[in-house]
C-alpha positions, -999 to 999 in steps of 0.1 A, spaced: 138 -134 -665 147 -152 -638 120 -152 -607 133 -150 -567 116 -158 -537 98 -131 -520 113 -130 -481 92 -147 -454 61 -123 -437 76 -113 -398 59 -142 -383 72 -172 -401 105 -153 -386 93 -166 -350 95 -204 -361 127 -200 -377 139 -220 -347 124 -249 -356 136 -257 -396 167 -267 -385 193 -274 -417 192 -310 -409 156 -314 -409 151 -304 -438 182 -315 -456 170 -350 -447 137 -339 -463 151 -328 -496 171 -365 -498 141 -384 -488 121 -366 -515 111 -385 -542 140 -387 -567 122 -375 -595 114 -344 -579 154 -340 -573 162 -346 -609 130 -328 -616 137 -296 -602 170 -295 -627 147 -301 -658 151 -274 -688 109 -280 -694 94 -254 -668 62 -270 -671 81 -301 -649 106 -277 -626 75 -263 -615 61 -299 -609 90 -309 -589 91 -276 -570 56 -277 -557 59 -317 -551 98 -307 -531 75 -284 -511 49 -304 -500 80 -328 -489 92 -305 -470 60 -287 -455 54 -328 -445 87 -331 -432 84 -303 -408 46 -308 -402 43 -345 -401 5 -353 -409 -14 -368 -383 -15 -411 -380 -46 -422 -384 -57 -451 -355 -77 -474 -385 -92 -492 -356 -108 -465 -336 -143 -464 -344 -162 -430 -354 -181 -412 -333 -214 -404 -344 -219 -362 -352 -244 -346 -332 -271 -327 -345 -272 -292 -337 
C-alpha cells in the first residue's frame, strides 16, 4: 500500500509565500547525492533514510541555521 502525504494544517498555508519553486529546487540539487539516488532505492529501510535526510535539506534550505561568531566570547549565565 502505497502511503500519501497528509495536506499541510491552515497555518503552514500563510507561509506558502515564501517556498518559492526555486528555493527549494536548488535545495533538492544541492542535497547530498546519495539522498537523491537514495530516495529511488527498492530497500524502504534506505528511501526512508534519504527522505528524512531530503527533508532536513530542505527545512535547512528554507530556514538557514544560524552562523555561529567562533570568536565572540560567552557570556557568563546569571544565577537566578
Amino acid at each position: 500500500m502505497v502511503e500519501t502525504a497528509k495536506p499541510l494544517p491552515a497555518y503552514f498555508r500563510a507561509y506558502e509565500w515564501w517556498l518559492d519553486p526555486a528555493t527549494l529546487a536548488l535545495a533538492i540539487l544541492t542535497a547530498p547525492g546519495w539522498v537523491r539516488v537514495g530516495i529511488t532505492a527498492p530497500v524502504k529501510r534506505i528511501r526512508e533514510q534519504a527522505a528524512h535526510e531530503l527533508a532536513r535539506s530542505l527545512c535547512e534550505a528554507v530556514r538557514p541555521m544560524e552562523q555561529v561568531d567562533r570568536n565572540q566570547m560567552r557570556l557568563p549565565l546569571e544565577h537566578l
